[in-house]
C-alpha positions in Angstrom: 89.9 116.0 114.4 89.7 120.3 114.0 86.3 120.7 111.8 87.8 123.9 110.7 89.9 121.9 108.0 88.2 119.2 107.0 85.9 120.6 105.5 87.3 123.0 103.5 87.0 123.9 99.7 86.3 120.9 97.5 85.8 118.7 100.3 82.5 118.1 99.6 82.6 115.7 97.0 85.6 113.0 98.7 84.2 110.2 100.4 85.4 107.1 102.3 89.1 106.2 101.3 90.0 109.5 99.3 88.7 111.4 102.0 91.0 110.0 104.5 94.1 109.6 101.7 93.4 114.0 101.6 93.3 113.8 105.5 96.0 111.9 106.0 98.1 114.4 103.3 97.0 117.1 105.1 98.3 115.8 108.2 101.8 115.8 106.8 101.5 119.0 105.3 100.5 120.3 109.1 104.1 118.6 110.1 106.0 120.0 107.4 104.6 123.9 107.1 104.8 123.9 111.3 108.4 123.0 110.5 109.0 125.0 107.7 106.8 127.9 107.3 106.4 128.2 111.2 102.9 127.7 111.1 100.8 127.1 113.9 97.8 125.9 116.0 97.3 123.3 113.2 96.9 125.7 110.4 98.4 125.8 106.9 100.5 129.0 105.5 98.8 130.4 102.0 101.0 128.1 100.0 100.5 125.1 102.0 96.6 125.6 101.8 97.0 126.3 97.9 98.7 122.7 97.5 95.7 120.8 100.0 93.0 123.0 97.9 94.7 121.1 94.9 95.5 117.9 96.0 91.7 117.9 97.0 90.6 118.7 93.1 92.9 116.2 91.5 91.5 113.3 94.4 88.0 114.6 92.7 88.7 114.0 89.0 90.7 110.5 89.9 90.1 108.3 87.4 90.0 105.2 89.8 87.9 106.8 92.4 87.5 105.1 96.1 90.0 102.3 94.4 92.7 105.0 94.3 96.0 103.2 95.0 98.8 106.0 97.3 100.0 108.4 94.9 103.8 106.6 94.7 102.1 103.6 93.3 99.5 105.1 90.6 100.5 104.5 87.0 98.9 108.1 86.3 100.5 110.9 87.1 98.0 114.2 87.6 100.0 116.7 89.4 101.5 119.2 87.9 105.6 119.0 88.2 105.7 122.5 90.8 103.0 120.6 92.7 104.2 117.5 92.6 107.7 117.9 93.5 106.1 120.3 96.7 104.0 117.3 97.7 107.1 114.9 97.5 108.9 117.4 100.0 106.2 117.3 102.4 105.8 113.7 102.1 109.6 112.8 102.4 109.8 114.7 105.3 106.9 114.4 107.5 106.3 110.5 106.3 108.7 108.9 109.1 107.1 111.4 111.6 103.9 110.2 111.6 104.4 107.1 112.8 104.9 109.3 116.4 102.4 112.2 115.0 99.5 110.0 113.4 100.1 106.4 114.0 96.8 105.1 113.0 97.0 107.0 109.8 100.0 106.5 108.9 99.6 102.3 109.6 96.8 102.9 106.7 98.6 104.6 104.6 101.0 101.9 104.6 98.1 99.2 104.1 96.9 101.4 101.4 100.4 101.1 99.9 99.7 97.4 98.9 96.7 98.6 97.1 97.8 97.7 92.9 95.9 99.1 90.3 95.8 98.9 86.5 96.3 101.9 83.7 92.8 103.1 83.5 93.5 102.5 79.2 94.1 99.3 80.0 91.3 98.8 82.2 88.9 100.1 79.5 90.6 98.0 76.9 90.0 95.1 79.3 85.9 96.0 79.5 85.6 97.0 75.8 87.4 93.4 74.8 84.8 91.5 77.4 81.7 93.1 76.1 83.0 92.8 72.2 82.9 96.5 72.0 85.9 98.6 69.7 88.8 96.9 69.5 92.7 98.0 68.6 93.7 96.6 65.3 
């Protein structure tokens, strides 16, 4: 793994699973701008950094943390549209070649895709009802 990108900007703070979710969407960014953009030697053009340097401050502020389900499954949406249709390109085309690019990555990502989560509203609606805090009426 090159050092020189995983620890970039905003790194810092994502551990375990939502480090290696960023990792693994950097990964397919690397496929797609190398395609693309014609970048090379495993770095990221300016625009393609932009989008990782975001994608790694929404993983920050996720409101399910480490039980973050794959982005396609989560019932909250937190990228902007511009940002989010970008990451859907990237996805949609590098996520069939990483099976021959990334194999053990992208075998977890698919793992990962089983992973079913709740609204975090209802969640807290959930916790508030079980310890007979504020309820809807």
């Amino acid at each position: 793994m090159n050092p020189a990108y995983r620890y970039s900007v905003g790194m810092h703070t994502l551990h375990g699973r939502l480090l290696r979710e960023h990792e693994t969407f950097r990964s397919m960014a690397r496929i797609y701008c190398s395609h693309h953009h014609g970048a090379a030697g495993g770095c990221l053009c300016p625009d393609c950094e932009s989008l990782m340097q975001y994608a790694a401050r929404r993983l920050e502020k996720c409101p399910y943390g480490a039980d973050k389900p794959t982005c396609a499954n989560c019932p909250v949406h937190c990228y902007k549209p511009a940002q989010r249709e970008q990451a859907l390109k990237i996805m949609r085309f590098a996520g069939p070649r990483m099976v021959w690019r990334h194999p053990v990555r992208a075998l977890t990502h698919v793992f990962d895709k089983l992973r079913r989560v709740e609204h975090p509203m209802r969640l807290r609606r959930r916790r508030n009802a079980a310890q007979g805090g504020p309820r809807d009426t």
